[in-house]
C-alpha positions, -999 to +999 in steps of 0.1 A: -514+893-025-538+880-050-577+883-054-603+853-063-637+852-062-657+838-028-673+804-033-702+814-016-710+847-026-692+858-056-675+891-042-635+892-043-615+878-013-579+881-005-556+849-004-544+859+024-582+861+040-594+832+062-629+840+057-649+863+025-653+895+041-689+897+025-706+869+038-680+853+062-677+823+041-642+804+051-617+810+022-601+777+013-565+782+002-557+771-035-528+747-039-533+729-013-543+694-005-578+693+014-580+673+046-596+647+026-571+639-002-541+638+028-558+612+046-565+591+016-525+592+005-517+583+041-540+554+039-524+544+006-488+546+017-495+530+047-514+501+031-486+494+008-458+493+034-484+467+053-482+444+018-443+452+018-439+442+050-463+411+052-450+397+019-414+400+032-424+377+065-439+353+039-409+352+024-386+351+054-412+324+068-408+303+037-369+305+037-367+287+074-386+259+060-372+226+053-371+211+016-398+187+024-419+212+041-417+236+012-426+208-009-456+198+011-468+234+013-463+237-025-484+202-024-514+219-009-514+250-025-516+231-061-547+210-047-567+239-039-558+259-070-570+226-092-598+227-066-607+264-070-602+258-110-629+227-106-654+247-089-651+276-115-657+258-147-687+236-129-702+264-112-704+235-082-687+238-049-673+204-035-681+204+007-651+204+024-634+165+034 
């Protein structure tokens, strides 16, 4: 059983304590993760299986396309990166056609 000093009120408190026995401050249990920091590596973990997972489709997706489609989609997606490069350098947004 070790001793630390209460947050709150300075006075020692057991580890094993739930709240300071002093000024019934709750005790928060060192070496642990607070609620806060789980949450936020759940979030993360689950936000990167989501980009796993939709990248995969997108490459699943563009695996059953034909040859030609491929190429047209490729087509496109050179237009509006030259169109997006355009606007950047000019400063000037073309209305869409």
């Amino acid at each position: 059983m070790a001793i630390h000093k209460c947050r709150e009120c300075g006075n020692q408190v057991s580890t094993k304590a739930v709240t300071c026995p002093s000024c019934g401050a709750p005790v928060k249990k060192p070496g642990r993760l607070s609620t806060g920091c789980g949450c936020l590596l759940v979030g993360l973990v689950v936000l990167l299986i989501a980009g796993f997972l939709a990248q995969r489709a997108e490459q699943e997706r563009r695996a059953s396309l034909s040859p030609e489609q491929r190429k047209a989609e490729d087509d496109v997606k050179r237009e509006a990166d030259a169109k997006r490069k355009a606007e950047a350098v000019t400063g000037r947004v073309e209305p869409a056609t």
